[in-house]
Every structure is written in structure tokens, then in C-alpha cells.
Biotite code that builds the C-alpha atoms (Angstrom):
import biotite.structure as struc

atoms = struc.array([
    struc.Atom([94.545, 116.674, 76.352], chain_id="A", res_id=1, res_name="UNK", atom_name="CA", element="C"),
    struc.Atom([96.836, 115.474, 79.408], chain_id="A", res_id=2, res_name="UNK", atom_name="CA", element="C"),
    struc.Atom([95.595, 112.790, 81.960], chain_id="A", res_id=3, res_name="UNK", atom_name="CA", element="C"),
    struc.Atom([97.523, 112.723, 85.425], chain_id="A", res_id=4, res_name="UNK", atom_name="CA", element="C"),
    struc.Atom([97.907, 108.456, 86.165], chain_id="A", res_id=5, res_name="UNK", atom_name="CA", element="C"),
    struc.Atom([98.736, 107.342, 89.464], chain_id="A", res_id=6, res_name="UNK", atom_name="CA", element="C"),
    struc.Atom([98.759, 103.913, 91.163], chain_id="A", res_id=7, res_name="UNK", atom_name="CA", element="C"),
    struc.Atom([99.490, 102.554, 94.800], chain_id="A", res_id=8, res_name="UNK", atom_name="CA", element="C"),
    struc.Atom([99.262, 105.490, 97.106], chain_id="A", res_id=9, res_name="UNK", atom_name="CA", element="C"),
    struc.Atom([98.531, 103.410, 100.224], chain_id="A", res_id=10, res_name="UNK", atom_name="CA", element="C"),
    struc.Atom([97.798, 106.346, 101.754], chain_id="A", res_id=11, res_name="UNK", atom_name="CA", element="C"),
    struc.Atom([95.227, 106.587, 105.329], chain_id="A", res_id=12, res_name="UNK", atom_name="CA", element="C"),
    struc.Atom([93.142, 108.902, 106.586], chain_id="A", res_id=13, res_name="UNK", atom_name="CA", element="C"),
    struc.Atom([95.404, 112.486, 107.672], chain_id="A", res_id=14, res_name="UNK", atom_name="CA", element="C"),
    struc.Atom([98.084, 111.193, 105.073], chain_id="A", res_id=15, res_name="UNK", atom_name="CA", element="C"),
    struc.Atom([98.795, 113.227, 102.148], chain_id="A", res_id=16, res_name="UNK", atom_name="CA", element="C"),
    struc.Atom([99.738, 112.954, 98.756], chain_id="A", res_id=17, res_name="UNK", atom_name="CA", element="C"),
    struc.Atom([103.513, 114.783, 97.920], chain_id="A", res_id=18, res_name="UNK", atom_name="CA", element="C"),
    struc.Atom([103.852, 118.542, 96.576], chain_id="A", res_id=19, res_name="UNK", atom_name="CA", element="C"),
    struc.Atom([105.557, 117.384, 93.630], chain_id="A", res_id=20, res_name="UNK", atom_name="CA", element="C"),
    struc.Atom([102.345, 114.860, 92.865], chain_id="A", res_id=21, res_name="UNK", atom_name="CA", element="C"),
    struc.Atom([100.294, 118.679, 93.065], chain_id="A", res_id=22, res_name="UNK", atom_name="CA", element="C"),
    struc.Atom([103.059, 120.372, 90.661], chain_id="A", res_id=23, res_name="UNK", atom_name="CA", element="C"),
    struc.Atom([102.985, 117.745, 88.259], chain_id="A", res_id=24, res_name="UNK", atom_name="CA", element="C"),
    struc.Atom([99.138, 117.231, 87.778], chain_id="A", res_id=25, res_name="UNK", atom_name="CA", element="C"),
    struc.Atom([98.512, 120.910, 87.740], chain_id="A", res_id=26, res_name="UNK", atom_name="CA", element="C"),
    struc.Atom([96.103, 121.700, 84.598], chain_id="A", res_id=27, res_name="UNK", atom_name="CA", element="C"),
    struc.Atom([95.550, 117.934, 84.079], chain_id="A", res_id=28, res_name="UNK", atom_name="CA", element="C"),
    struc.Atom([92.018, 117.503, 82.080], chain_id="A", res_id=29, res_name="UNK", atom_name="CA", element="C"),
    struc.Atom([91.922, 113.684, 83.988], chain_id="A", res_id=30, res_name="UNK", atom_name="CA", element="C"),
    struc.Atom([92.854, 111.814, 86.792], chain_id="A", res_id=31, res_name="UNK", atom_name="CA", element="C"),
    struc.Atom([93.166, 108.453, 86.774], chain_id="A", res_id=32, res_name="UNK", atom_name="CA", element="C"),
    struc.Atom([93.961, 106.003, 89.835], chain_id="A", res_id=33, res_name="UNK", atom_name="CA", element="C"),
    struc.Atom([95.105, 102.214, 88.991], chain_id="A", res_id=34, res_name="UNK", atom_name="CA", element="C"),
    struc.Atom([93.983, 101.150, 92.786], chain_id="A", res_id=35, res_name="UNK", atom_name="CA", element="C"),
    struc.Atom([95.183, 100.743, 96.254], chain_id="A", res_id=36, res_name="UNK", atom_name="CA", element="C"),
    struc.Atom([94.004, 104.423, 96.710], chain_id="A", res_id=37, res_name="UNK", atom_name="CA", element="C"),
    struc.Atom([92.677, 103.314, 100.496], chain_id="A", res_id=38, res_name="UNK", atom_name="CA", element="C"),
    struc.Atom([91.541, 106.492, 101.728], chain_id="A", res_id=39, res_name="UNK", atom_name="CA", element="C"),
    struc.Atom([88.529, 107.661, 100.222], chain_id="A", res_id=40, res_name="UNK", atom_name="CA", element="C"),
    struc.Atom([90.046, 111.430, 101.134], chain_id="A", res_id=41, res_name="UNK", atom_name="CA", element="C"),
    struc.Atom([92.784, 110.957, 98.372], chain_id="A", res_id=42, res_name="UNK", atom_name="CA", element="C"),
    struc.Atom([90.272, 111.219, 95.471], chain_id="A", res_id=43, res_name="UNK", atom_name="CA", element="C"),
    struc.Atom([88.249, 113.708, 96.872], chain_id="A", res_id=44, res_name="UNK", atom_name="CA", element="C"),
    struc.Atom([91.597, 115.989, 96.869], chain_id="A", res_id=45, res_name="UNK", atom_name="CA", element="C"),
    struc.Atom([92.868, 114.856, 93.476], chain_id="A", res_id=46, res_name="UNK", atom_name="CA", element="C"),
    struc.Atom([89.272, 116.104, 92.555], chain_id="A", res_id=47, res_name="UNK", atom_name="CA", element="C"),
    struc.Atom([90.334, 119.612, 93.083], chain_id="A", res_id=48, res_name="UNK", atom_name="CA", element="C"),
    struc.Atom([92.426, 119.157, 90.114], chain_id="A", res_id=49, res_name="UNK", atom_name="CA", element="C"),
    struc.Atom([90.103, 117.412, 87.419], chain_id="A", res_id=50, res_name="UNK", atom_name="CA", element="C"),
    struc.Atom([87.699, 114.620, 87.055], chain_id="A", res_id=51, res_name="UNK", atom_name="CA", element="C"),
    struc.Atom([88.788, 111.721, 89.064], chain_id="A", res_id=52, res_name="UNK", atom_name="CA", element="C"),
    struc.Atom([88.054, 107.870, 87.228], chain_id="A", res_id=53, res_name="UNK", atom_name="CA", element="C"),
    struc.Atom([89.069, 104.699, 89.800], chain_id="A", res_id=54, res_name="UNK", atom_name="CA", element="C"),
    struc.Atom([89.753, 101.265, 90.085], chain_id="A", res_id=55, res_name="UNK", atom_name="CA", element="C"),
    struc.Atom([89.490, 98.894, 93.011], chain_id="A", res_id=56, res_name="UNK", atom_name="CA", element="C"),
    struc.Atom([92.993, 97.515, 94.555], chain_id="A", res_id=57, res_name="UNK", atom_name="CA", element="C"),
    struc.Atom([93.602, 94.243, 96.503], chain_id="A", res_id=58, res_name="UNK", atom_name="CA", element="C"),
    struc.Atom([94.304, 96.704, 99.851], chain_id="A", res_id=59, res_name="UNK", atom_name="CA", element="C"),
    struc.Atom([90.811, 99.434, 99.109], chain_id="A", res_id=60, res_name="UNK", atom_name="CA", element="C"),
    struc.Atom([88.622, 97.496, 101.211], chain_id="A", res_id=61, res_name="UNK", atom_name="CA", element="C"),
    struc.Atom([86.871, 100.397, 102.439], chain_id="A", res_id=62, res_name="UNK", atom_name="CA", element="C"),
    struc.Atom([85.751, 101.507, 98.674], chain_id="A", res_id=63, res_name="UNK", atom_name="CA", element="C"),
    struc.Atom([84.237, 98.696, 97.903], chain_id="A", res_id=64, res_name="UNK", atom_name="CA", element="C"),
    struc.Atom([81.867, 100.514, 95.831], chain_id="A", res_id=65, res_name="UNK", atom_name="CA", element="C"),
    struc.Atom([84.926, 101.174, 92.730], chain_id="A", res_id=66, res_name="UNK", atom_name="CA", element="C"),
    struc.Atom([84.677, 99.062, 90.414], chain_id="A", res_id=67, res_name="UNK", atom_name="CA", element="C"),
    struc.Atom([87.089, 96.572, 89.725], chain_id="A", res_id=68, res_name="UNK", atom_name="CA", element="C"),
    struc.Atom([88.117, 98.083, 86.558], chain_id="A", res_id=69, res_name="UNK", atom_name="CA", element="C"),
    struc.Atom([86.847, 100.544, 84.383], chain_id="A", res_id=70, res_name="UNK", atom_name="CA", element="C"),
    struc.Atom([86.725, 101.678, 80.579], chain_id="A", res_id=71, res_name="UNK", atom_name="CA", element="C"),
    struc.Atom([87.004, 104.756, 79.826], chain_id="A", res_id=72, res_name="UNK", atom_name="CA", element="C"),
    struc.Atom([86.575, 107.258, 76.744], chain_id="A", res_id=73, res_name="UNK", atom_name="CA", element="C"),
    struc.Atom([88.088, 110.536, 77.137], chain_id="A", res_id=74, res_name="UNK", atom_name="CA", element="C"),
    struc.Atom([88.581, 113.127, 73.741], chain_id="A", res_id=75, res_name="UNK", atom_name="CA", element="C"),
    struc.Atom([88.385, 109.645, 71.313], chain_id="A", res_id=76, res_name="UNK", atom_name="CA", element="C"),
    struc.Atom([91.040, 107.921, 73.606], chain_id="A", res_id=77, res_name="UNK", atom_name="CA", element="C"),
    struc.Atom([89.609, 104.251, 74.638], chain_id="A", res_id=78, res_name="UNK", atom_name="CA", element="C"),
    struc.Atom([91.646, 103.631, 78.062], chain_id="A", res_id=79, res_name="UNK", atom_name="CA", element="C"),
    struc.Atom([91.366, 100.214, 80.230], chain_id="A", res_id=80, res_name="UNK", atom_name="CA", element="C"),
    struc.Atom([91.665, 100.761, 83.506], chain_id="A", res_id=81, res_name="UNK", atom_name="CA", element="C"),
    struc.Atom([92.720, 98.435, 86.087], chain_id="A", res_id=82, res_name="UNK", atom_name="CA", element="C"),
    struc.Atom([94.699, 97.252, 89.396], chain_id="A", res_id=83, res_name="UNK", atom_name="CA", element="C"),
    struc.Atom([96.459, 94.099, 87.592], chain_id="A", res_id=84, res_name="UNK", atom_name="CA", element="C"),
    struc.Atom([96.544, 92.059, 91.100], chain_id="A", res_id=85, res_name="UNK", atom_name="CA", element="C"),
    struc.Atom([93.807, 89.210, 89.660], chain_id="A", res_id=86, res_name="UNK", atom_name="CA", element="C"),
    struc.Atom([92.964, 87.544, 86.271], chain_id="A", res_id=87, res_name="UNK", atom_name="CA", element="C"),
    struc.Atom([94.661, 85.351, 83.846], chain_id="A", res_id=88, res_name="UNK", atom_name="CA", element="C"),
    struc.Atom([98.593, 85.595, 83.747], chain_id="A", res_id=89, res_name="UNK", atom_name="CA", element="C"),
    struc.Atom([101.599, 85.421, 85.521], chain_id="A", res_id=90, res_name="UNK", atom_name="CA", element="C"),
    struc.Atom([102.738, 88.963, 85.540], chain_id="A", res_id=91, res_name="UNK", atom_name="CA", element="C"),
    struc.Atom([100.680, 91.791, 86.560], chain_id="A", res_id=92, res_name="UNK", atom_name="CA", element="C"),
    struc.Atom([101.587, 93.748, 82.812], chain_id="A", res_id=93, res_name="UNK", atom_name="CA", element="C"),
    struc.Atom([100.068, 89.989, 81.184], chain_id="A", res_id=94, res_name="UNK", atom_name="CA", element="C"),
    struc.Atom([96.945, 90.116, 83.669], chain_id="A", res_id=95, res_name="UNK", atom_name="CA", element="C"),
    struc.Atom([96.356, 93.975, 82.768], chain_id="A", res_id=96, res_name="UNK", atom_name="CA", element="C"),
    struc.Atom([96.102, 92.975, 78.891], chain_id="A", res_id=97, res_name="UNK", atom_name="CA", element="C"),
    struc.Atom([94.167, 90.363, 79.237], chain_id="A", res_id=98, res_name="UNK", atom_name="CA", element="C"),
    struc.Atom([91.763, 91.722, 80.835], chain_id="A", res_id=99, res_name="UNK", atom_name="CA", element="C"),
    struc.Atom([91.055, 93.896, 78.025], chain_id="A", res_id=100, res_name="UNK", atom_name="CA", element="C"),
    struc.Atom([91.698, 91.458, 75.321], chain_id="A", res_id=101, res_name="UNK", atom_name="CA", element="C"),
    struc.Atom([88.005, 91.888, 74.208], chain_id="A", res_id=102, res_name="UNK", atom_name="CA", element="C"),
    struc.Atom([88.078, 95.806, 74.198], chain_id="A", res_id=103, res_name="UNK", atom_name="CA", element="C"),
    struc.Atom([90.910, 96.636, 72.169], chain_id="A", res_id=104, res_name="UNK", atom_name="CA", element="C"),
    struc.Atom([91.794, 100.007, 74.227], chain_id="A", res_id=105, res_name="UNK", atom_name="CA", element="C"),
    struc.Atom([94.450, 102.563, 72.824], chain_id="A", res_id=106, res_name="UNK", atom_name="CA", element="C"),
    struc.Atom([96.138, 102.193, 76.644], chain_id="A", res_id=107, res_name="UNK", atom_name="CA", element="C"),
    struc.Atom([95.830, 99.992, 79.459], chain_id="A", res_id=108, res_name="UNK", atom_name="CA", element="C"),
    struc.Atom([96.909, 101.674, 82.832], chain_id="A", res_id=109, res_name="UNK", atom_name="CA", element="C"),
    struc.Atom([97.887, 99.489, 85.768], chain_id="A", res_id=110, res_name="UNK", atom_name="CA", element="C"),
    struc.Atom([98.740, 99.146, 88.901], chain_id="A", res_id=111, res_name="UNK", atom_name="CA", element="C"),
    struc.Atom([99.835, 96.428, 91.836], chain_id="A", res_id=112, res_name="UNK", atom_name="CA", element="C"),
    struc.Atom([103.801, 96.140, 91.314], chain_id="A", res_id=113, res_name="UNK", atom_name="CA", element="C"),
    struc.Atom([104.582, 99.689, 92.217], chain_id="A", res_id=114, res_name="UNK", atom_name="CA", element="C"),
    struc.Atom([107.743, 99.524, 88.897], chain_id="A", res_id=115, res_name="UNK", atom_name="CA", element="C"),
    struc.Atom([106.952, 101.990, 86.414], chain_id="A", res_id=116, res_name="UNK", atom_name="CA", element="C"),
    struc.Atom([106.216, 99.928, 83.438], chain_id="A", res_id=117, res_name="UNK", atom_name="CA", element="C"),
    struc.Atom([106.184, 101.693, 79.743], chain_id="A", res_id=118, res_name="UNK", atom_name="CA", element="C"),
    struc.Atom([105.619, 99.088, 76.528], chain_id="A", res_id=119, res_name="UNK", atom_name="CA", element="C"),
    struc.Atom([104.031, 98.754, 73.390], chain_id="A", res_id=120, res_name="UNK", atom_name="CA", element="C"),
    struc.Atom([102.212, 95.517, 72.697], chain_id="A", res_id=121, res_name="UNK", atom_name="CA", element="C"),
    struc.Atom([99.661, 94.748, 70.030], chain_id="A", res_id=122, res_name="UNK", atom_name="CA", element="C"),
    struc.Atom([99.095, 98.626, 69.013], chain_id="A", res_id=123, res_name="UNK", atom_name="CA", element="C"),
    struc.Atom([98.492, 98.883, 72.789], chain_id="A", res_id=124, res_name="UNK", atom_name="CA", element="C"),
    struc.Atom([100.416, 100.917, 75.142], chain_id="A", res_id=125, res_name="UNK", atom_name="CA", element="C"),
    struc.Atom([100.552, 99.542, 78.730], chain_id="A", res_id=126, res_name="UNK", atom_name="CA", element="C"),
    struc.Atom([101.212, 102.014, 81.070], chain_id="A", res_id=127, res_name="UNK", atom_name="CA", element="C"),
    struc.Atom([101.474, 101.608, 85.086], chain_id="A", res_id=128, res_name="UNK", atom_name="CA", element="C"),
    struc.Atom([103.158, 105.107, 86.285], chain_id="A", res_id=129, res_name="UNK", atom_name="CA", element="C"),
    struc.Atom([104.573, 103.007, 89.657], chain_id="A", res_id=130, res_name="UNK", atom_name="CA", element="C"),
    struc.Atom([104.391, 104.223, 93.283], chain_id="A", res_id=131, res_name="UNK", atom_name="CA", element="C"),
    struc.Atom([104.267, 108.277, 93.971], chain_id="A", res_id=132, res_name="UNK", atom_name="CA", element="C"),
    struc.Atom([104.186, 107.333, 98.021], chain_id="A", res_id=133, res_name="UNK", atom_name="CA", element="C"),
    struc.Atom([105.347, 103.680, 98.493], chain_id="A", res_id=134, res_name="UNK", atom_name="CA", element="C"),
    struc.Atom([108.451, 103.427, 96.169], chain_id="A", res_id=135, res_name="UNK", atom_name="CA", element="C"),
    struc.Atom([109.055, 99.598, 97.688], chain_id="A", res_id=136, res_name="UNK", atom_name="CA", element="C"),
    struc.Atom([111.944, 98.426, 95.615], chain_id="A", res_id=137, res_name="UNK", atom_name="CA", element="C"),
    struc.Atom([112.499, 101.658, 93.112], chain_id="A", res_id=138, res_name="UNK", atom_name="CA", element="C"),
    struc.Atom([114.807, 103.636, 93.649], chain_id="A", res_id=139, res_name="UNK", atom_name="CA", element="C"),
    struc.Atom([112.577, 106.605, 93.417], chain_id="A", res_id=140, res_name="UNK", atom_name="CA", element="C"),
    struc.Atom([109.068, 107.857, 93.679], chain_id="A", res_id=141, res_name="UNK", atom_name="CA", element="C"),
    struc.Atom([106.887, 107.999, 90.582], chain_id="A", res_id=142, res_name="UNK", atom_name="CA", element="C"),
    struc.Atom([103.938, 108.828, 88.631], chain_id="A", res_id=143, res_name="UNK", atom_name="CA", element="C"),
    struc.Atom([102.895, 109.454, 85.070], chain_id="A", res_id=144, res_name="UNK", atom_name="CA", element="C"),
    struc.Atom([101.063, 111.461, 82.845], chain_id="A", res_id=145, res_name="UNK", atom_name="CA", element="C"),
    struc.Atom([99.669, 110.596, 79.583], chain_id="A", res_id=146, res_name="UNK", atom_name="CA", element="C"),
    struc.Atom([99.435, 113.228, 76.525], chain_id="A", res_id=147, res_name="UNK", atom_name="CA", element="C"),
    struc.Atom([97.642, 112.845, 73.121], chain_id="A", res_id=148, res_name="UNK", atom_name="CA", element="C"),
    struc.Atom([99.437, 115.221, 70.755], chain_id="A", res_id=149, res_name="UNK", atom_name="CA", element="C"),
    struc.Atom([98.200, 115.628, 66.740], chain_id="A", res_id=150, res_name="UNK", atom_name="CA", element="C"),
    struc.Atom([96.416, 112.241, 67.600], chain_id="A", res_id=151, res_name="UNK", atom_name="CA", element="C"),
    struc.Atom([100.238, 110.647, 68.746], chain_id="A", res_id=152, res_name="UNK", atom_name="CA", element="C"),
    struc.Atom([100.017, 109.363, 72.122], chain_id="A", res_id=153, res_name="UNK", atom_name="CA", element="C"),
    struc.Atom([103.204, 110.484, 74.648], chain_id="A", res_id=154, res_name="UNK", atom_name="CA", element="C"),
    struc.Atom([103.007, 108.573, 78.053], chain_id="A", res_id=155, res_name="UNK", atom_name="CA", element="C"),
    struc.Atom([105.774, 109.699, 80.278], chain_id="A", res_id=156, res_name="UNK", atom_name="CA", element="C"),
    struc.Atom([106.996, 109.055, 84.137], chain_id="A", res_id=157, res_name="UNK", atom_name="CA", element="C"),
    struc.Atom([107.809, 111.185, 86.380], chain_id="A", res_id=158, res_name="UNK", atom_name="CA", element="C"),
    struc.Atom([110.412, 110.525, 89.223], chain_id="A", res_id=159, res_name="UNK", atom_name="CA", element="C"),
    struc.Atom([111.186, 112.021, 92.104], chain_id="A", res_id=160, res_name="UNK", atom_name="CA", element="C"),
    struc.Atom([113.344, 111.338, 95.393], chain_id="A", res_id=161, res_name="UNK", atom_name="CA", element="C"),
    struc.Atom([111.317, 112.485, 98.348], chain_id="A", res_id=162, res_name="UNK", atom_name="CA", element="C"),
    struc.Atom([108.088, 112.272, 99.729], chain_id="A", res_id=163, res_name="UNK", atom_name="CA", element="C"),
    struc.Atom([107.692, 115.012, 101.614], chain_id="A", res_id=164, res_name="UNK", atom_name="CA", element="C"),
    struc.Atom([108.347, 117.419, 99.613], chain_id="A", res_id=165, res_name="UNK", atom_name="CA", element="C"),
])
């Protein structure tokens, strides 16, 4: 089982996502988006891969209808699934936890800081797989993909240098 993550693609209408974002999510059994998707067009083309589960960003004010976050269950994995931009907490990995303090998920994937983030906390793996199209401070482009392996689960980012390629 091997979910594709992604987070803060800020990308418009007649924008595309990078080749290497195709490459990398090729025989992915999910998708899942952490928010600031903005174009309605970007899921329907990451839906040509696999099944496509969203959250709401602080910039998708044209999908209004996503919710806010999400819980989801895929192959006995519990995943929370959120932007991080609101809630209790001072940093946006605190806000992401807390927001599923009730749940108890098996991962937490965020969004909202565009860092690639990668920590263990409570039996909990918070993952945000940064920016694959608006890098801001990183030094490079990212996004992540999320494996469960004889029932271990292997989160891992995946960098690269330029977009349009």
C-alpha cells in the first residue's frame, strides 16, 4: 500500500503540477492533498492516478465545499488529515496534533509551512511532505509518499530542484 502526500501547490487554472510530481506518484493506491490546492483542476488530474482525499487551505477559497479536515481509513491505516493554518498551538506541527488529539490516528499529514516535516510523537507520525511547486524558503521542491510495509509504516520525502521539469 503506497499513498502519494502533497501539500501547498498554489497552483491556478492552466498551471500544472511538475513531471517529477507524475514520476513519483506513479502506481500510488492514494492521493492525499494537505490544502492550498486552489485550482479545482489539480485534483481532477491527480485523479488520473488514484483516489484523491482533500483538505481545505487558508488560500482554497474557491473549494469551499472540502472539508476542513478529514479522517481517513485506508488498508487499517487511521490517517488525520489537515491544512495546520488554524486551531490550538503555536506551530503548525502542534496545531496538526491537536486537532486529532481525540482520534488517535497512526499519521497526521499537514500542510501550511511548505518545510518538510518528519517526527514521531505519541506513537504518531506527523508527516507534512512540504511544497512540490512553491518551495518558499527550502532549498528544494518536495513531496512525500507514505508506505505501510509488514504493518511498519515508511514515510519518506522526495526532493527535487526544478519545477519544470
Amino acid at each position: 500500500m503506497r499513498i502519494g502526500v502533497l501539500s501547498d501547490t498554489h497552483l491556478r487554472e492552466g498551471q500544472y503540477l511538475p513531471g517529477f510530481v507524475w514520476d513519483t506518484l506513479q502506481g500510488v493506491d492514494l492521493i492525499l492533498h494537505a490544502g492550498d490546492i486552489v485550482s479545482a483542476q489539480i485534483l481532477a488530474d491527480l485523479a488520473i492516478l488514484a483516489p484523491v482525499r482533500a483538505v481545505r487551505g487558508n488560500c482554497d477559497w474557491e473549494l469551499a465545499d472540502l472539508p476542513g479536515r478529514d479522517l481517513v481509513d485506508f488498508g487499517g491505516l487511521k490517517i488525520g488529515l489537515i491544512h495546520g493554518n488554524a486551531g490550538a498551538g503555536s506551530m503548525v506541527q502542534e496545531r496538526a496534533y491537536n486537532a486529532f488529539a481525540e482520534e488517535s490516528p497512526d499519521v497526521i499529514v499537514f500542510g501550511h509551512s511548505h518545510q518538510p516535516y518528519w517526527e514521531w510523537q505519541n506513537n504518531i507520525l506527523l508527516f507534512n511532505p512540504g511544497s512540490a511547486t512553491d518551495k518558499r524558503r527550502e532549498k528544494q521542491f518536495s513531496l512525500g509518499t507514505i508506505e505501510v510495509i509488514n504493518g511498519q509504516i515508511a514515510a519518506n520525502h522526495h526532493f527535487f530542484s526544478e519545477r519544470s521539469k
